[in-house]
N, C-alpha and C positions, 0 to 999 in steps of 0.2 A: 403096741397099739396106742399105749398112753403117748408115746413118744409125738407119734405120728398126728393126734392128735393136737399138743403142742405147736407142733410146727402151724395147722395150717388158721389155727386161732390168731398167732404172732403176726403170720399173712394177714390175716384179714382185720388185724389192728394197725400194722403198719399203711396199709390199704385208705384205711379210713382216715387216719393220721394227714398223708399226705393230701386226701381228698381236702379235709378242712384248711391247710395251709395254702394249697393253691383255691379256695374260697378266700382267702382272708385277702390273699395277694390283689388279686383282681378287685378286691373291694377297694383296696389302698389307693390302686390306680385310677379309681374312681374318683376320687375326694382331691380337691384343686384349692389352695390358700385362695382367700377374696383378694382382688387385686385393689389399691389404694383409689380412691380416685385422683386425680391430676390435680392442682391448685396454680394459679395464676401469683407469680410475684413478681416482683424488681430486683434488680443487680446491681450490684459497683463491683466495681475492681480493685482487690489490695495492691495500692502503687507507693511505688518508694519517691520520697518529696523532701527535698530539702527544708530543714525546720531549724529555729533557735533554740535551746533549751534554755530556761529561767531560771535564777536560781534566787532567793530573795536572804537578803542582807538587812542584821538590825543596826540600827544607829542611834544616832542621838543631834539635835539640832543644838549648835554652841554657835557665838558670837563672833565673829574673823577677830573682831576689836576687844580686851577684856582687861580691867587695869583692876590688881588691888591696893587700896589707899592705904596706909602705913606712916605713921609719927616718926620721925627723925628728930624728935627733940623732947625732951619731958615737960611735961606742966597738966593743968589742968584746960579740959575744954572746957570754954565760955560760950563757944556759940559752935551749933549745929542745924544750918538751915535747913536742911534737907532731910528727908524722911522717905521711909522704902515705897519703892515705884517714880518717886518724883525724879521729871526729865529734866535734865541739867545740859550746860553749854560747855565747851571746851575754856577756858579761865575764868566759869563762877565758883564763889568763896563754896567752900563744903565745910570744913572745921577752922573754928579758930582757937588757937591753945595760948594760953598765960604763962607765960613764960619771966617773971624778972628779972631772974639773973643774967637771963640774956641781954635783955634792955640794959643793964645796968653793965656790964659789958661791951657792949654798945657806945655805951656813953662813954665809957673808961677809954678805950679804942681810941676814940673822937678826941678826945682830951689831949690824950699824947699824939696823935698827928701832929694835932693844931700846932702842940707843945713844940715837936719836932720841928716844923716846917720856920717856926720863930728862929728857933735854935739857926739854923742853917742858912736864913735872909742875913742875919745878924752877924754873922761869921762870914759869909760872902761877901758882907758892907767891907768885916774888918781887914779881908784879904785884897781888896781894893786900895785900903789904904797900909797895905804893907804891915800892918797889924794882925794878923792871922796868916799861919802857912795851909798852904795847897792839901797838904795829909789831914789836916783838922776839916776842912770844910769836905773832903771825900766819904771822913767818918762820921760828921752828920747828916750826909747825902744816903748814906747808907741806913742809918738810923729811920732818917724819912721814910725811904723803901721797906723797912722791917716794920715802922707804924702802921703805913700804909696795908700793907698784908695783913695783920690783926684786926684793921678797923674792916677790910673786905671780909675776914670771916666771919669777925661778930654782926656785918651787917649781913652777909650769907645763911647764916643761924636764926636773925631775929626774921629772915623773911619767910623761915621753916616753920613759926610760930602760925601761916595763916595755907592754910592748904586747899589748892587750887586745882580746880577738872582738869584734867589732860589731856581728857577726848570728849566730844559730844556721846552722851547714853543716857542711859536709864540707871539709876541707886538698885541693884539686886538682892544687895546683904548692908546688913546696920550692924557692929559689931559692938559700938561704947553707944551712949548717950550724955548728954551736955551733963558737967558737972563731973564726969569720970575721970579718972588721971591716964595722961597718954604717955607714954614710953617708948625710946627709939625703936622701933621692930613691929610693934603691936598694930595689928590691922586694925583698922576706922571703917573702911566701907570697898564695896566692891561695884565696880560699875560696868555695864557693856553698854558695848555698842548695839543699839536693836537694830539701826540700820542695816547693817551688812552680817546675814549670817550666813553659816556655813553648815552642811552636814557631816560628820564623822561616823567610818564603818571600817568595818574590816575586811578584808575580802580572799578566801584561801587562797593558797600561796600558787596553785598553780594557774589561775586566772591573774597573777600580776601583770604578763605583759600584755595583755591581752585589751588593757586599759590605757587608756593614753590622756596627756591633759586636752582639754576640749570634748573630749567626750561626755554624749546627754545620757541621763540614765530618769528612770521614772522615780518619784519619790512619795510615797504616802503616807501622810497625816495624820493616822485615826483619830487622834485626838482634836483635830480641827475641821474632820471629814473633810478633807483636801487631795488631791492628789496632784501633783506638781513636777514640774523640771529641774533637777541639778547637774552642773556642767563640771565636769571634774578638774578641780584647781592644782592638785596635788596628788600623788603617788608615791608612797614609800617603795625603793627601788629593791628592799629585801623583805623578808619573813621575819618573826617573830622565832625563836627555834622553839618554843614553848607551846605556842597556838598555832605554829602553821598558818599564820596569816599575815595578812599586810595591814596599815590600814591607809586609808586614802581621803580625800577632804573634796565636796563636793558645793561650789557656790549655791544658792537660790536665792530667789528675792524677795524681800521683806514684805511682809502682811502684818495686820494687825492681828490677825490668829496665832502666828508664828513667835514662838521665842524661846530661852535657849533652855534646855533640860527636856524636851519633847523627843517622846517613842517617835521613831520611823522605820516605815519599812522601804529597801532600795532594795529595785527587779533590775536582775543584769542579766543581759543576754551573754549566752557562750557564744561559742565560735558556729557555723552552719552546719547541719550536716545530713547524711539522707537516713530514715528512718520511714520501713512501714506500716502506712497507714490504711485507715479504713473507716467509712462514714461511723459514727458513734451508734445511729440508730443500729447496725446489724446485729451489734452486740448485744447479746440474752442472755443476763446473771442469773443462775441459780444458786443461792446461798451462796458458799465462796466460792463455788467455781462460774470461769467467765466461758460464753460458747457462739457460734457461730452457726450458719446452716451455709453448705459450699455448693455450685451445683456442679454436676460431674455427668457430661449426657444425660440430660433433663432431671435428674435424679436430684431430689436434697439430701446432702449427706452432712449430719452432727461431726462439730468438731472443736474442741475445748483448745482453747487459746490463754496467753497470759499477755493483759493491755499495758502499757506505761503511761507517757505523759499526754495530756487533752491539749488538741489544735484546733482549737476554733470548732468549727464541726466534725475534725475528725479524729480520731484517737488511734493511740502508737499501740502496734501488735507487737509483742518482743519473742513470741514464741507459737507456734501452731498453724500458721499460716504462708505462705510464699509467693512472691513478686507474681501478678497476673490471674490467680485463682480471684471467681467471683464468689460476692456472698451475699445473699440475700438480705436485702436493707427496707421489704415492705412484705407481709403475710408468712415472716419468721412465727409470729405468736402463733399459727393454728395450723403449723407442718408439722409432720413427723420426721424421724430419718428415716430413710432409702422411699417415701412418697417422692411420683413422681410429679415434678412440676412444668411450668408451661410461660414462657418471659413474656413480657408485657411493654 
């Protein structure tokens, strides 16, 4: 009886059981997600476009023209016209050095010429009159020649004593002052040329050929807020094996801002090539990641991306995106993904 029991209790739980779950079911089917509303936005197209990439190079602006002054005789300097910045001409005096033993050399030189050239009219008279032979007047012919040479270098020397510009420039380094003693080797002054300068860079090694002389490159000045023209005068035809670089020498033309020991920065363009792009506005950083909104049959669909280098308006997609997909570039900031949207 208990049994019987049992059974028809389990019945009439499993009964109710199923009653409540086909309840539950039909409620389910009931209940419908809110559908987005629609948003109106704009499009572009990630298209592949031929671009330059930039790469910017430091340098240093030096003078084409650059002499340093150097004594070639010892003595005291007596006279130093010139003082640092002051512009100078190609043969004005810059040092004069005291020199006497040159001078007195000089004169000694002189002496025996004179001495010589006597000797040898006198002996020339005598072989006229058959009074001297031919071998005597040869050897003071020769004698004259070998004064001659002495009195050329001691007057060669005494003219070391007054040291002359070589180029037209500017005095950049003062190294003595009047009164100091100057020694063969010993620099006295340094001078450039400010007319003609040049810039100097380096440039890796695999962009050497790439570079040709006549070619303009951009050049900028921080220091003079400038930004200027260099034409490339020069190219080293190998590397460094150390740096991997070249360096190369670029003309510009002289300003009153410009001279030589200045920061620059030189923008070189690479060679062409196609890279895609996409207006800048589509793109929507959040913290570090970069994203996009695509539409896919009216739908906006989220899609994280990674950008490279900025062209002008548009910027380079290097990953997440492909040739002809649009993206939303106006009403990104207040879509969702999978909202549908509506072009404009």
């Amino acid at each position: 009886m208990k049994s019987v029991l049992s059974i028809i209790f389990f019945a009439i739980g499993l009964a109710a059981l199923l009653s409540t779950s086909g309840c539950n079911s039909e409620h389910q089917k009931g209940v419908t997600t809110p559908q987005l509303p629609a948003q109106e936005v704009r499009v572009a197209q990630a298209i592949l476009e031929p671009v330059r990439n930039q790469i910017e190079l430091l340098g240093t602006i030096e003078p084409v023209n650059r002499v340093e002054i150097a004594a070639k005789v010892s003595g005291s300097i007596i006279d130093l016209p010139v003082v640092l910045g002051s512009e100078i001409e190609k043969g004005e005096l810059l040092v004069e050095i005291s020199a006497g033993e040159i001078d007195a050399q000089l004169q000694q030189s002189k002496a025996q010429l004179d001495q010589a050239r006597r000797n040898l009219d006198r002996e020339r008279k005598l072989l006229s009159q058959k009074a001297a032979t031919r071998e005597s007047v040869r050897a003071l012919q020769e004698g004259v020649e070998i004064a001659e040479a002495a009195y050329t270098e001691a007057l060669t020397f005494q003219q070391y004593t007054s040291i002359k510009a070589p180029i037209n420039g500017r005095v950049t380094r003062k190294h003595v002052n009047k009164g100091d003693l100057a020694t063969p080797g010993k620099p006295l002054l340094n001078i450039e040329d400010n007319k003609h300068l040049q810039v100097i860079t380096d440039i890796p090694e695999r962009y050497i050929f790439q570079i040709k002389q006549g070619d303009k490159l951009q050049v900028e000045v921080p220091s003079a807020e400038m930004t200027i023209t260099g034409s490339v005068a020069e190219v080293a035809p190998n590397a460094d094996p150390q740096t991997r670089t070249a360096p190369i020498k670029l003309d510009i033309e002289a300003d009153e801002k410009l001279y030589g020991g200045q920061f620059v920065r030189v923008a070189l363009n690479t060679k062409e090539v196609q890279t895609l792009t996409i207006p800048q506005s589509a793109l929507v950083p959040i913290g570090q990641m970069e994203r996009v909104f695509v539409v896919e049959e009216d739908i906006a669909k989220l899609r994280l991306v990674r950008s490279g280098e900025i062209y002008g308006d548009s910027i380079e997609i290097l990953s997440g995106l492909k040739e002809g997909e649009r993206v939303v570039i106006e009403g990104q900031e207040t879509i969702t993904d999978g909202q549908p949207v509506i072009l404009r």
